[in-house]
C-alpha positions as CSV (number, residue, x, y, z in Angstrom):
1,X,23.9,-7.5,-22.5
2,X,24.1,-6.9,-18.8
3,X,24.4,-10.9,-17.0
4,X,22.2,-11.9,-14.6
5,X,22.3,-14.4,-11.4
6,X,20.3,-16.6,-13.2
7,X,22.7,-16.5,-16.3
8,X,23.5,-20.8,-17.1
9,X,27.1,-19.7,-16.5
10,X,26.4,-18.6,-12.7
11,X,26.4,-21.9,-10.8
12,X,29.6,-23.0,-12.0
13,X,31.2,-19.9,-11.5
14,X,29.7,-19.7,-7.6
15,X,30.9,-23.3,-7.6
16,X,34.5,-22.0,-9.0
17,X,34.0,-19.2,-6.1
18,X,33.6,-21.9,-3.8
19,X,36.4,-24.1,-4.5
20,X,38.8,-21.0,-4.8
21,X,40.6,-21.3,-1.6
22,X,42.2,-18.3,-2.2
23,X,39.2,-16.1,-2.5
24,X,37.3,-17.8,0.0
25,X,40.0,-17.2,2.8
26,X,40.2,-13.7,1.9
27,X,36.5,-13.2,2.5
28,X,36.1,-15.0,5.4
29,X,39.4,-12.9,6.7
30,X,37.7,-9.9,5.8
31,X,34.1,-10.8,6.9
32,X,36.5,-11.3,10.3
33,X,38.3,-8.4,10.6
34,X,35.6,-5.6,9.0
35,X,34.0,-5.1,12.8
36,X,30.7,-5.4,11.8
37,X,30.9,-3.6,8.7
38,X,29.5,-5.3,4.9
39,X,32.1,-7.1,3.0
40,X,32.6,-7.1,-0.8
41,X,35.4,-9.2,-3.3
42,X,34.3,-8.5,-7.0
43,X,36.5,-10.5,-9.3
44,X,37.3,-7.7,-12.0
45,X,37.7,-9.8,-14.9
46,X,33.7,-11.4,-14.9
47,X,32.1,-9.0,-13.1
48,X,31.2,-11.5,-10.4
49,X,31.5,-10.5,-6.8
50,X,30.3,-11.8,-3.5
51,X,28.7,-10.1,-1.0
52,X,28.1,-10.4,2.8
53,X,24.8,-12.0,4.2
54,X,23.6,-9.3,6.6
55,X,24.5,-6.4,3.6
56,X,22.2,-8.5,1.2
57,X,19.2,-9.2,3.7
58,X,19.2,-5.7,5.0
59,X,19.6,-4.1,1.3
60,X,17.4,-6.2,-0.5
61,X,19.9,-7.6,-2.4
62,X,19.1,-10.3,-5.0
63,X,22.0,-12.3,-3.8
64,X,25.4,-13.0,-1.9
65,X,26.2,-13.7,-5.3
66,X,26.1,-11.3,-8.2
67,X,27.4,-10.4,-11.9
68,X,27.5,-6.6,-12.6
69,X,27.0,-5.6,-8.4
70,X,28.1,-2.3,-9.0
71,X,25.0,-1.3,-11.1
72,X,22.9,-3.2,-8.9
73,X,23.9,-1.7,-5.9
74,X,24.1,1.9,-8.0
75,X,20.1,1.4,-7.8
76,X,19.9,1.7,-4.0
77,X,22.6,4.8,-4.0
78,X,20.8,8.3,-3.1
79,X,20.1,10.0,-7.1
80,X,21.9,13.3,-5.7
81,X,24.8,10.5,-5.0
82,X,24.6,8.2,-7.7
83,X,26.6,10.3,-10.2
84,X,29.9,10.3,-8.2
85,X,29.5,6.7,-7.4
86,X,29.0,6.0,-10.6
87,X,32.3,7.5,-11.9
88,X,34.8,5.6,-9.0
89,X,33.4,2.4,-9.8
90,X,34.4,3.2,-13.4
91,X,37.4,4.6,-12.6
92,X,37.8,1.0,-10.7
93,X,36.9,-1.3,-13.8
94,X,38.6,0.7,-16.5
95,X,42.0,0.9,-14.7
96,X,42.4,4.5,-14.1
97,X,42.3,4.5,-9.9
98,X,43.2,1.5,-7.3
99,X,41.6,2.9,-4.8
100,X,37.5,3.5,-3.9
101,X,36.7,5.7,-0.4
102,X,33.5,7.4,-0.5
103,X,30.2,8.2,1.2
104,X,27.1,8.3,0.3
105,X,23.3,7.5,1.3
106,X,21.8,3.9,0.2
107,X,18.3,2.6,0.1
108,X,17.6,-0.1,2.6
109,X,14.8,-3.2,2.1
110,X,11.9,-0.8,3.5
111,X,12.8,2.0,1.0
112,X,14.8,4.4,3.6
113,X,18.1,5.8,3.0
114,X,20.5,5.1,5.4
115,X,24.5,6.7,5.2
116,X,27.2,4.8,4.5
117,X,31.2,4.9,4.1
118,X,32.9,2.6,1.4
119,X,36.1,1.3,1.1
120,X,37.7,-0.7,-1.3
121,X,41.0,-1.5,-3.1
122,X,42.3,-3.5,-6.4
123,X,44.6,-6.1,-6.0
124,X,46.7,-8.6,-8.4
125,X,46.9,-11.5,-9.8
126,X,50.0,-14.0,-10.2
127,X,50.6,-12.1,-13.4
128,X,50.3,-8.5,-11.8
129,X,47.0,-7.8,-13.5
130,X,44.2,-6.2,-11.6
131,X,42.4,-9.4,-10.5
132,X,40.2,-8.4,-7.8
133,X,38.1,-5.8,-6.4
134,X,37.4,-5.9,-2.4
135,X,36.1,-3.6,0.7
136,X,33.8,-2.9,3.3
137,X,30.6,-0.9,3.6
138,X,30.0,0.6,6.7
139,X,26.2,1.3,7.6
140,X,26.0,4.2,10.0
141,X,22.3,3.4,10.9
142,X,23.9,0.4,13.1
143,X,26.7,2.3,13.6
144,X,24.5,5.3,15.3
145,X,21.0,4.0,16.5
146,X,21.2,7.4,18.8
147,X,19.5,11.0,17.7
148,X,22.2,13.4,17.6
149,X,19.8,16.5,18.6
150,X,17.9,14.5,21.2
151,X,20.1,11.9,22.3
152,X,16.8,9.7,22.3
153,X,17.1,6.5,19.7
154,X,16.5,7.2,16.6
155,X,13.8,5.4,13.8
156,X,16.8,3.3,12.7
157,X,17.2,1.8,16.2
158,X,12.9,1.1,16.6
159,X,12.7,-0.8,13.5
160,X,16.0,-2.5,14.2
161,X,14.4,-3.3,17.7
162,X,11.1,-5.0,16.5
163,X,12.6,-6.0,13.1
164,X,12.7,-10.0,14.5
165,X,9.9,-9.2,17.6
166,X,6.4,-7.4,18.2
167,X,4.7,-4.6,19.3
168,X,2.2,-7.1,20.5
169,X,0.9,-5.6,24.0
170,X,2.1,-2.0,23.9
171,X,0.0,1.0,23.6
172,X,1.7,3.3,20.5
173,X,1.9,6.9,20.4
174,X,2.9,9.1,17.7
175,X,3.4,13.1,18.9
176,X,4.6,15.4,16.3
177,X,4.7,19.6,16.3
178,X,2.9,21.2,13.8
179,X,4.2,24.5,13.6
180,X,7.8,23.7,14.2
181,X,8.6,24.8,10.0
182,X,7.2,28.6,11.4
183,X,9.1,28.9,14.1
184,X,12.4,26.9,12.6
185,X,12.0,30.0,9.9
186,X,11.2,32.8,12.3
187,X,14.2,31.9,14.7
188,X,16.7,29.8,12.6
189,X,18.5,26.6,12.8
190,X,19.8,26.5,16.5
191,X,16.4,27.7,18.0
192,X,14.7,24.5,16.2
193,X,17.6,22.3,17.6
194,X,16.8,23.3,20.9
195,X,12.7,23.4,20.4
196,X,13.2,19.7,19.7
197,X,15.2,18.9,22.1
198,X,13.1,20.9,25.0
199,X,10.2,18.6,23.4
200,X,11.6,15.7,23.6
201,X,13.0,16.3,27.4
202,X,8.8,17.2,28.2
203,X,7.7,13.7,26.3
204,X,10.4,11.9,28.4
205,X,9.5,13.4,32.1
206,X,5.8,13.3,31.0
207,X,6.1,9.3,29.9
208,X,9.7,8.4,32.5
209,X,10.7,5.9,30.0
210,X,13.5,6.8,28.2
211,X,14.5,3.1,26.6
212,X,10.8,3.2,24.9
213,X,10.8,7.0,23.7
214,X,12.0,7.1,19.7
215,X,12.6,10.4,17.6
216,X,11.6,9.2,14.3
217,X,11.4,11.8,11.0
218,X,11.2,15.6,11.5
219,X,9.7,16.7,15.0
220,X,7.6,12.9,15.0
221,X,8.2,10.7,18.5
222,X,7.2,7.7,19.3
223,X,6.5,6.3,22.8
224,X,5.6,2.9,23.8
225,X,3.8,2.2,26.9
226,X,3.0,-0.8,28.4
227,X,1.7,1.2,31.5
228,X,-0.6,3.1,29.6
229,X,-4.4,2.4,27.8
230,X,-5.8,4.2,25.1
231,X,-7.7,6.1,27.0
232,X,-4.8,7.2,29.6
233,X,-2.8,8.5,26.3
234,X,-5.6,10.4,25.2
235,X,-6.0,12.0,28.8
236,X,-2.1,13.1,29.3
237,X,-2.7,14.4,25.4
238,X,-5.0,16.6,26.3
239,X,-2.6,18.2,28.8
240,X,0.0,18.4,26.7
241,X,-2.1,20.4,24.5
242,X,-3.2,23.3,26.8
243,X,0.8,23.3,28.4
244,X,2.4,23.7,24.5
245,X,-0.3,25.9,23.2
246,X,0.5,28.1,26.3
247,X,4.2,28.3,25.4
248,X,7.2,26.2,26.9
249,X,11.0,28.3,27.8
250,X,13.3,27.6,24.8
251,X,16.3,29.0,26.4
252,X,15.2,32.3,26.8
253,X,12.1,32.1,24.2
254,X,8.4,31.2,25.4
255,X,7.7,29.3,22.5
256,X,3.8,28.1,21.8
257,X,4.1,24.7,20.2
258,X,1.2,23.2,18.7
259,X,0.9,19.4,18.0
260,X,-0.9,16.6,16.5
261,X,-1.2,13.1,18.2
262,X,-2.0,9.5,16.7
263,X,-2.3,6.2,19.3
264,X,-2.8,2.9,18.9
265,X,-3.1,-0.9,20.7
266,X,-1.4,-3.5,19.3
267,X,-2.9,-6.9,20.3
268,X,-1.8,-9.0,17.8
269,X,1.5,-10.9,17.7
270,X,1.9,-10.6,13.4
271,X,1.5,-7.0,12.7
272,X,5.6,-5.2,12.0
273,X,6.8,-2.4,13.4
274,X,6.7,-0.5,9.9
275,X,2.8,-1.4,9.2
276,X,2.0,0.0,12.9
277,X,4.1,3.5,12.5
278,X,2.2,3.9,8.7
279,X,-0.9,3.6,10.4
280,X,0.0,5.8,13.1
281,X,0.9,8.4,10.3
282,X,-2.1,8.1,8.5
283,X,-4.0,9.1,11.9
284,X,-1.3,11.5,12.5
285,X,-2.1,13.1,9.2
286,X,-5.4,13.1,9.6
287,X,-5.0,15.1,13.3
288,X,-2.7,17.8,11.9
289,X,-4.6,18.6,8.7
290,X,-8.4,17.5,9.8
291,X,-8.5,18.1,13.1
292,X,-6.8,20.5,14.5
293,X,-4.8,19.0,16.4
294,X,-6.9,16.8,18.1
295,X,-5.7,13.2,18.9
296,X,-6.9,10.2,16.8
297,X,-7.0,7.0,17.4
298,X,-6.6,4.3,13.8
299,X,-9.3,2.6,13.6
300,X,-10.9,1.7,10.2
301,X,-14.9,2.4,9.6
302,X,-15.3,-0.4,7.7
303,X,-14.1,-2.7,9.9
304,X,-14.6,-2.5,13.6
305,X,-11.9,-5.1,14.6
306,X,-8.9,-2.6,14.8
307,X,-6.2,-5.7,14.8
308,X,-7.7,-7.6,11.9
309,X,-7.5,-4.7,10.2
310,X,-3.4,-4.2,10.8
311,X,-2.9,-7.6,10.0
312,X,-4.6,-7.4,6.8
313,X,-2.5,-3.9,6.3
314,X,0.2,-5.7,7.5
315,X,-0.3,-8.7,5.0
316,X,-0.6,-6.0,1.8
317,X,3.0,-4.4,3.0
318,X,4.7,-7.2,2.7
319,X,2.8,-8.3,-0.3
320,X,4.8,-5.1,-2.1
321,X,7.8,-6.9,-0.6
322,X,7.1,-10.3,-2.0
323,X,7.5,-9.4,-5.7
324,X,4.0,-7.7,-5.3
325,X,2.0,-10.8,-4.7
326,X,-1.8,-10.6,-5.4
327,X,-1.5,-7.4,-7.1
328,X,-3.0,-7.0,-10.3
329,X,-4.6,-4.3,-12.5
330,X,-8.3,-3.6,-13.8
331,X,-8.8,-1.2,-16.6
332,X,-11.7,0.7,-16.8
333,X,-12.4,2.3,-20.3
334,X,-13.1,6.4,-20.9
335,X,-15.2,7.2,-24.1
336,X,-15.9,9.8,-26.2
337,X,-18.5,11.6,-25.0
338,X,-20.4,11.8,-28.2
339,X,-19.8,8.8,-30.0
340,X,-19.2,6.5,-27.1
341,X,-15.9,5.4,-29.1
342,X,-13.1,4.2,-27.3
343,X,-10.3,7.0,-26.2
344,X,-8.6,6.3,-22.9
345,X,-8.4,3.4,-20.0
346,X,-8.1,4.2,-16.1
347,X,-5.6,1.8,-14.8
348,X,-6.9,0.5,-11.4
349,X,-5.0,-1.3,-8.9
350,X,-6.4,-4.5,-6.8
351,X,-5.1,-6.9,-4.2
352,X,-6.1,-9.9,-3.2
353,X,-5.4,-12.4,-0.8
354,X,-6.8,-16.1,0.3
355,X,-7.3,-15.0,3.8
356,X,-9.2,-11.9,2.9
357,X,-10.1,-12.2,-0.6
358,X,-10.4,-8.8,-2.6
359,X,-9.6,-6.4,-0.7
360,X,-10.8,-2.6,-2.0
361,X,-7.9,-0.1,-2.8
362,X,-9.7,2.5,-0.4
363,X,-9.0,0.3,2.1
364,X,-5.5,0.3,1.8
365,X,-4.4,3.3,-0.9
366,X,-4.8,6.3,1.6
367,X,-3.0,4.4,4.4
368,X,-0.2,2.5,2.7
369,X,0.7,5.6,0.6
370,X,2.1,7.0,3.5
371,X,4.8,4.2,3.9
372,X,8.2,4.3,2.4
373,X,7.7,1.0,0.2
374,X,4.8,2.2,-1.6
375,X,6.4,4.5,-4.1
376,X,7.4,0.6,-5.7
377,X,4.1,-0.3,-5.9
378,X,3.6,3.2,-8.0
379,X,6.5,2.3,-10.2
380,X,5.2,-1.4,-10.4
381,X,1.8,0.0,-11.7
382,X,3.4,2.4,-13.7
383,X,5.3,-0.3,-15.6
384,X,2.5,-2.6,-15.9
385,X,0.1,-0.8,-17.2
386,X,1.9,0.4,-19.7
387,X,3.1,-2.9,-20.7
388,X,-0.6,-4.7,-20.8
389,X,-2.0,-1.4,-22.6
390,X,0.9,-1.0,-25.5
391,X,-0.6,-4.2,-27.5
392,X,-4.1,-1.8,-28.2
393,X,-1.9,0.9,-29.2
394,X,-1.8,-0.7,-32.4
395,X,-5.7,-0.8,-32.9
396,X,-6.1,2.8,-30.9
397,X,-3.0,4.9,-31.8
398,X,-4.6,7.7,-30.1
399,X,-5.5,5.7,-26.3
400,X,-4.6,7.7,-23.2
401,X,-3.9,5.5,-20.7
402,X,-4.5,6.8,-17.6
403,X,-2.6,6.0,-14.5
404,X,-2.6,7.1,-10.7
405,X,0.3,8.9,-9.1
406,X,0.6,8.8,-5.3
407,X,2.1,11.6,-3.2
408,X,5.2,8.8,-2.0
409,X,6.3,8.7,-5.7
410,X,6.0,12.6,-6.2
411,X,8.5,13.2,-3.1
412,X,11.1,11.5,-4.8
413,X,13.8,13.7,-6.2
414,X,14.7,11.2,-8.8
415,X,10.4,11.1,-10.0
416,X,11.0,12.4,-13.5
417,X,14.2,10.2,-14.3
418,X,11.9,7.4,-12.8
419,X,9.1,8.0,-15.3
420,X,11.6,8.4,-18.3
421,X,13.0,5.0,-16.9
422,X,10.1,3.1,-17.1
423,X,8.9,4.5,-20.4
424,X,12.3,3.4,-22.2
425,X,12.1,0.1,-20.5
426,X,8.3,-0.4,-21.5
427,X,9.2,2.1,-24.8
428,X,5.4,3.3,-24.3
429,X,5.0,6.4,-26.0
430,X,4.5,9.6,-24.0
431,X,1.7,10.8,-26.1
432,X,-0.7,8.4,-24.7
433,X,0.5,8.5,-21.5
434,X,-2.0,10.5,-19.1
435,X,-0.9,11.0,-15.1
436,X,-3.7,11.6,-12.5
437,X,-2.8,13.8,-10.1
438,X,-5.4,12.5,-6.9
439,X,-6.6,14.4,-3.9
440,X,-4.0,13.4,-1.8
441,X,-1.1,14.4,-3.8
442,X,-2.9,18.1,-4.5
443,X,-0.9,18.2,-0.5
444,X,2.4,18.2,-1.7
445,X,4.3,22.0,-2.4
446,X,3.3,24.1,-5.3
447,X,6.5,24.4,-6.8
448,X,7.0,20.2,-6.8
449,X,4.1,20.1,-8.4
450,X,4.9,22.6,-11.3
451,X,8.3,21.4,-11.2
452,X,8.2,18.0,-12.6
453,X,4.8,18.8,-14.8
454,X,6.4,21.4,-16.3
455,X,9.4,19.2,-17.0
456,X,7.2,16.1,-18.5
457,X,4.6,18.1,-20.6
458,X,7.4,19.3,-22.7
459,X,7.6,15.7,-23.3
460,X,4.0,15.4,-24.5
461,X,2.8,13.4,-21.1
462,X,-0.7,14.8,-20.5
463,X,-2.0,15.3,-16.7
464,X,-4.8,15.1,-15.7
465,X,-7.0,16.4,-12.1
466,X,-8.8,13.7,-10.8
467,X,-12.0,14.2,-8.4
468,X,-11.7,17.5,-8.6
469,X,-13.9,19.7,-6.6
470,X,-13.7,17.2,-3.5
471,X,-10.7,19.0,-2.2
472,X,-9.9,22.6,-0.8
473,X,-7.1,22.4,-3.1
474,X,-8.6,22.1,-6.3
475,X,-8.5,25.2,-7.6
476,X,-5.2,26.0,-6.0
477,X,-3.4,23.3,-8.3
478,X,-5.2,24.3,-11.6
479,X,-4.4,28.5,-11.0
480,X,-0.7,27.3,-10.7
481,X,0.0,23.9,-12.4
482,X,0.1,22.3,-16.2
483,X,-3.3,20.4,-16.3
484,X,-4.6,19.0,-19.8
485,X,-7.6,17.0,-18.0
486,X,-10.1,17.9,-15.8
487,X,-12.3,14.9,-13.7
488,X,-15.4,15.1,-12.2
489,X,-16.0,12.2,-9.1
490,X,-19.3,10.4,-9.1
491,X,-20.1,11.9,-6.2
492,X,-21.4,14.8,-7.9
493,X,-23.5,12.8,-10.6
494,X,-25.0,10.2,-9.0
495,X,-27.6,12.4,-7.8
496,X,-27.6,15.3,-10.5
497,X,-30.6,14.6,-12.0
498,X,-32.7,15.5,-8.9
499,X,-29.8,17.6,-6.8
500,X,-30.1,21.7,-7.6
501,X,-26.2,21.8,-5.9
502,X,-24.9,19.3,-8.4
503,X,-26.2,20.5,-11.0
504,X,-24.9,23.8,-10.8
505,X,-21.4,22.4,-9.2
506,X,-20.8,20.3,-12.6
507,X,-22.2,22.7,-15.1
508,X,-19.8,25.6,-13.3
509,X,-17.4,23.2,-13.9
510,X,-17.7,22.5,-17.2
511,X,-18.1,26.2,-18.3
512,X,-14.5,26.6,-16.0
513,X,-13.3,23.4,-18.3
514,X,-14.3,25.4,-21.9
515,X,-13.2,28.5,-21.1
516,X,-9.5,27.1,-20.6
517,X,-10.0,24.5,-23.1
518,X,-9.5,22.2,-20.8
519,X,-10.4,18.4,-21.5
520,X,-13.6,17.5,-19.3
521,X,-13.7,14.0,-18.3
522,X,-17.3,13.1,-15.8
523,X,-17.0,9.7,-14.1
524,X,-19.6,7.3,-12.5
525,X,-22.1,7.4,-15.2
526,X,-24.5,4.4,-14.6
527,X,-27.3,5.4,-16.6
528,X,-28.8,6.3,-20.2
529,X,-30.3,9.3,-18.5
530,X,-27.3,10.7,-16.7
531,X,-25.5,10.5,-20.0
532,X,-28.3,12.3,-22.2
533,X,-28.8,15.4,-19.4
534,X,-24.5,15.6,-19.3
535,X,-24.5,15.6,-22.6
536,X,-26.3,19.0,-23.0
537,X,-23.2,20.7,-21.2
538,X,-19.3,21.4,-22.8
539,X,-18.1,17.6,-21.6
540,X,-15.5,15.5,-23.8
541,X,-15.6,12.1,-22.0
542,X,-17.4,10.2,-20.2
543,X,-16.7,7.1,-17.8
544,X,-18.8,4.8,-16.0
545,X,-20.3,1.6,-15.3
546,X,-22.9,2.4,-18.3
547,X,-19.7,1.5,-20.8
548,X,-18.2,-0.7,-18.7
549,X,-17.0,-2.1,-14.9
550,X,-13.4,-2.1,-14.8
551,X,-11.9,-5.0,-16.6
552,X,-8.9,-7.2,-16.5
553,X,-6.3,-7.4,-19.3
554,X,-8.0,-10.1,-20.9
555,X,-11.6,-9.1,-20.6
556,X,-10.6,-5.8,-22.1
557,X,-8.4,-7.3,-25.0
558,X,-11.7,-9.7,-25.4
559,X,-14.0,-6.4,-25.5
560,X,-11.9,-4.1,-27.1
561,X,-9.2,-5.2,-29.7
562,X,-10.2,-4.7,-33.3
């Protein structure tokens, strides 16, 4: 069994550690002479190894001290890395090689990979047997805080900047180009090198403040003004947009460049760099994809006070961070459209908070699933729900438990080992497990999509469309992807007793549904009514607040277990 920090053992072997003068001269002379690199000594023997400070509190690291390091760390290695790593430390442990020098990519704290260079060697004991491991990690995001194609400073360097200060008082701009993938393809690698950098050159003589202009992902840059309100970045947008669209001299090119442009004022002191550049994204999304191009300012509907609502964002980000504090999961039951019987449970996530009490997922869900951390809020739901659910399985072997995937979790190369992770771990079985595919992730490629279905129907793992028909992409995803389950929002039943368009939306639907024998699930039904006129067309399940509001693990146990 694989030891644990908290193991009873640990204390007095940190204390052993400790008192080792030995061991604890050779780190400190390595902490000393690494240059601002991690440090690392693993005695072989236990498995027991101490780590630097700054390595664990910029990883994520459970501790400075730690059994079985190597597979801990392994977690935060790149998966298209994690194979080679996986065989030097082995090499290391089992004798075979004295020597580990190799680089790879390494998940910081906030969920991005940065590159990094390791070095270690095995030393001896006073009996010439391999006693200890040691080296240094060298983490070229502090290494290189500078944009190689732009020579601007790179994402690395603006969250290293504001990781220990604020935003508080600057006006944030995100500008991104939304054709650059055409004309990357059209023209090749070289011509998009020099597209960005001819961008970034305009951004810097449009804004003359070079220390506050950041490349971040892809063709996104942020600026930071000072200088500048809301409505004065909104103006100089505007200008930029008629100059790009026009065509700008890529050496000897004329190049139109279309953008999309996201701004916002920070006034409050509390809000982190990463919480303002998700919502920035979410804006930015929302101008390449609903608007045209035109700029957006975040701002929240539901809540007019634009700072309140960042620190509430910002509160639920680090939330994910704190061991997912004041998350929890409602279950809202699907029945048999017939009978009413029990068949499947929606898994539902909530927050909540004693500053702002319960706090609706759409309130946070479309943003937040933009940001790097959420795909461990994904996993986190994954694993619960299929933990609290297992218990029924026993009264309802046939339950389909159905659970949300976001977009951030689909991008991940390692998604499918992920899943088959979590279901070993929870040792659910895959026959009554049933992935949504929402709205949002219907935005990802075609071939992702069909990739990793394809993969984890052959593993009898059901998918299912939810709110479909609210999207342009609806029909897209069904012509080209595994789908067992088809849902139908609310938003097309509330009304469908008295609404000519709904009525022939959901019936077209369901006639769509039978004739690919697809299962047909209708949500938000409220009434006796609404359930008697559905029931005339093809429709397998129904789910609603008729059957039931969506429950917590014990109310549903309460209602539910035989």
């Amino acid at each position: 069994m694989m030891k644990t920090f908290s193991d009873s053992n640990s204390e007095s072997l940190i204390t052993t550690y400790q008192k080792d003068n030995m061991l604890s001269k050779l780190f400190e002379v390595f902490s000393i002479t690494a240059e601002g690199s991690y440090v690392y000594l693993c005695n072989i023997k236990e498995d027991f190894s101490r780590w630097s400070k700054d390595a664990v509190d910029f990883f994520g690291l459970p501790n400075e001290y730690m059994y079985n390091a190597g597979s801990i760390w392994e977690k935060h290695i790149h998966p298209n890395d994690r194979k080679k790593y996986h065989q030097e430390i082995d090499s290391i442990f089992n004798g075979t090689s004295r020597n580990h020098n190799m680089k790879y990519r390494a998940k910081n704290k906030d969920g991005l990979y940065v590159l990094c260079s390791c070095r270690g060697i095995v030393f001896n004991d006073e009996n010439n047997e391999p006693a200890y491991f040691a080296g240094t990690i060298t983490n070229y995001s502090y290494k290189s805080n500078i944009d190689s194609i732009t020579s601007l400073n790179n994402l690395y360097c603006f969250f290293d900047n504001f990781r220990n200060s604020s935003l508080y008082g600057y006006t944030v701009s995100l500008f991104g180009i939304s054709n650059f993938a055409d004309l990357n393809n059209i023209y090749g690698y070289d011509v998009g090198n020099q597209i960005l950098r001819t961008f970034s050159e305009y951004i810097e003589k449009i804004f003359n403040n070079i220390d506050h202009i950041y490349r971040m992902e892809g063709t996104k840059f942020i600026v930071l003004s000072k200088d500048h309100t809301i409505q004065d970045i909104t103006d100089i947008y505007e200008k930029m947009q008629v100059t790009l669209r026009n065509g700008i001299y890529v050496g000897k090119l004329k190049l139109p460049l279309f953008i999309g442009g996201s701004c916002l004022y920070v006034s409050s002191k509390t809000v982190g760099a990463h919480t303002v550049y998700t919502c920035l994204k979410d804006s930015y999304h929302e101008s390449i994809h609903l608007r045209q191009g035109d700029f957006v300012i975040f701002k929240d509907d539901l809540n007019s006070n634009i700072n309140e609502r960042l620190e509430q964002l910002n509160t639920i980000r680090n939330s994910i961070a704190d061991n997912f504090k004041g998350f929890f999961l409602c279950y809202q039951p699907i029945v048999d459209s017939k009978t009413t019987k029990l068949t499947g449970v929606e898994a539902l996530i909530r927050w909540k908070n004693d500053t702002y009490g319960l706090v609706p997922p759409n309130n946070f869900i479309p943003i937040l699933e933009k940001d790097s951390s959420f795909s461990q809020l994904g996993d986190w739901i994954l694993k619960t729900a299929m933990s609290d659910m297992q218990p029924l399985l026993l009264d309802y072997p046939d339950l389909e438990v159905n659970i949300n995937l976001s977009y951030t979790q689909l991008e991940k190369n390692d998604f499918v080992e992920n899943i088959e992770k979590i279901i070993s771990q929870t040792n659910f079985p895959k026959k009554n497990l049933c992935l949504e595919i929402t709205e949002r992730c219907r935005l990802l490629d075609t071939d992702l999509l069909r990739n990793f279905t394809e993969v984890l129907s052959k593993q009898n793992i059901k998918f299912a469309l939810d709110d479909f028909g609210t999207g342009f992409s609806s029909f897209n995803v069904l012509k080209n992807i595994k789908i067992d389950i088809i849902k139908i929002d609310r938003d097309f039943v509330k009304n469908i007793l008295t609404s000519k368009s709904d009525k022939i939306i959901v019936n077209s639907i369901s006639k769509l549904c039978k004739e690919f024998e697809f299962d047909l699930c209708i949500e938000g039904i409220e009434t006796p009514e609404i359930m008697d006129f559905l029931r005339k067309i093809y429709v397998t399940n129904f789910q609603g607040y008729l059957f039931s509001k969506p429950l917590t693990k014990e109310e549903f146990y309460k209602k539910y277990s035989v």
